[in-house]
N, C-alpha and C positions, 0 to 999 in steps of 0.2 A: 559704282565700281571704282576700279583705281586705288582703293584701299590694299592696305597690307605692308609686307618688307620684299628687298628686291637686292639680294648678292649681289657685291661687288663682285664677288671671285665664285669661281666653278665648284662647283661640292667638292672632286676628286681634293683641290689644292686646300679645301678648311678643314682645319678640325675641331675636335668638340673642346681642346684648350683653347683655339684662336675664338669659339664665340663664348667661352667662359670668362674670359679674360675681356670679352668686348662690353660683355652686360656686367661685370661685376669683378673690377679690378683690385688687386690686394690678397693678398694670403688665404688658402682657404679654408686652412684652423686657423683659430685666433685662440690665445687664453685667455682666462677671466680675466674680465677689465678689474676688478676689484684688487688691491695689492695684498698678498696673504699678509699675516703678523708675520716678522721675523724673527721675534722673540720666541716664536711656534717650534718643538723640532721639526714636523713636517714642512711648514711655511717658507721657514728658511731658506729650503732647497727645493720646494715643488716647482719651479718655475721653470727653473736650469733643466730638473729632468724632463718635464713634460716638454718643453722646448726642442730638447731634443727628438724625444717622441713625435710630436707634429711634424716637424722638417722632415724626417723620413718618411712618413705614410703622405703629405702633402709632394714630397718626392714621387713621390708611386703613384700618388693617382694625377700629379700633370703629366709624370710616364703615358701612365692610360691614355689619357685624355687626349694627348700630342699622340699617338698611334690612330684612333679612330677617326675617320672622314666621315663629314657628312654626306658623299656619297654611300659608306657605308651602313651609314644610319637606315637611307632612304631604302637601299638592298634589305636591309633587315625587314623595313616597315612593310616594304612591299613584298615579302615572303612569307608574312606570317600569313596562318589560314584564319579563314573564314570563318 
């Protein structure tokens, strides 16, 4: 026994950004590591616009994520039926 993890903090006060960010810190779109050709017409400019693209939807889901507590996690887990 004595195995396992143990909060520091009460469910109500974590949420599912605070143990996102605890297990795995950094952006959570990345673009390809490879650099396009620039010579490319797409290549050129894919970067700039997907960049922006990510920043947004990475906007929205630490939104998410910074709304839900793991106390509500646990309501959910323990509602679902049987």
């Amino acid at each position: 026994m004595g195995a396992g993890w143990s909060l520091a903090r009460d469910l109500e006060s974590m949420t599912l950004l605070d143990v996102y960010e605890a297990v795995e810190p950094g952006p959570l779109f990345a673009l390809h590591r490879a650099t396009p050709d620039p010579g490319c017409v797409v290549g050129h400019g894919i970067q700039p616009a997907m960049q922006r693209i990510y920043d947004g939807v990475e906007e929205a889901l630490r939104r998410e994520l910074a709304r839900v507590t793991l106390e509500d996690v646990l309501q959910d887990v323990l509602a679902a039926p049987r």
